[in-house]
N, C-alpha and C positions, 0 to 999 in steps of 0.2 A: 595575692597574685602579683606576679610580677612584671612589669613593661617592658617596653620596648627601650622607652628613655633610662631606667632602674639601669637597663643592661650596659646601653652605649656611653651612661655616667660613671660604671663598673670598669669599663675596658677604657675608659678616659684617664680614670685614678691610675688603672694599673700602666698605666704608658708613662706618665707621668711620675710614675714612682722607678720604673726601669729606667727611663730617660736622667731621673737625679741621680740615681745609683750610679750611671756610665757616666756620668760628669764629673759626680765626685771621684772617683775610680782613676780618671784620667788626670785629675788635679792634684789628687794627691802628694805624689813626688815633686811639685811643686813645691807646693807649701811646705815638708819635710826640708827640703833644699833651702829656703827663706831662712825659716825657723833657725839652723842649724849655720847658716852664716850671720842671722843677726845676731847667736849666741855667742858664735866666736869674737863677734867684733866689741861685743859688750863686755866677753873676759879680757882681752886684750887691753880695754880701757878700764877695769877695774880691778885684775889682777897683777897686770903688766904696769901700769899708770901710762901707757901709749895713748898719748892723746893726738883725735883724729876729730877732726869738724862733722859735726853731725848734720848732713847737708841732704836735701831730698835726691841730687844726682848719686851722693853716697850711698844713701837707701836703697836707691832703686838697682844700682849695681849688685850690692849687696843681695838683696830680694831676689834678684835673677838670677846671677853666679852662683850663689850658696858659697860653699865654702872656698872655692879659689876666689870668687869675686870679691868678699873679705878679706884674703889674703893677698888682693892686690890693691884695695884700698888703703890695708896696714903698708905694707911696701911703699904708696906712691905719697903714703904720709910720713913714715921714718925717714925717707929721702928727700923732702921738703918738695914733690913734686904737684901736689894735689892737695887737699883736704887737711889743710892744715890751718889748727885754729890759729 
């Protein structure tokens, strides 16, 4: 037989289960956008030999921007403006 708490533990899961779905849903394009500028900046340093200071304000531009934010890190490094070891 089934309760009353059986039920409200049932409708607690499934809240909780639509609630991480709309979260990850919504973060996604995020994390693709990280992903895809920390990639560019690591070929740039290992295919280019563009060397650029690996510094957590670095990262975190990088992590945000995605791919322009990379590509203005490479820039503010080539030009000896920023991030240069």
């Amino acid at each position: 037989m089934v309760t009353g708490l059986e039920i409200l533990l049932l409708v607690l899961v499934l809240a909780a289960v639509l609630g991480a779905t709309t979260i990850i849903q919504t973060v996604r394009p995020f994390i693709v956008n990280a992903v895809v500028g920390l990639l560019v900046l690591f070929l740039a340093q290992a295919v280019f030999g563009v060397s650029v200071a690996i510094t957590p304000i670095a990262l975190l531009i990088v992590a945000i921007g995605g791919l322009p934010g990379s590509l203005l890190v490479l820039l503010l490094s080539l030009f000896g403006i920023a991030f240069v070891p």
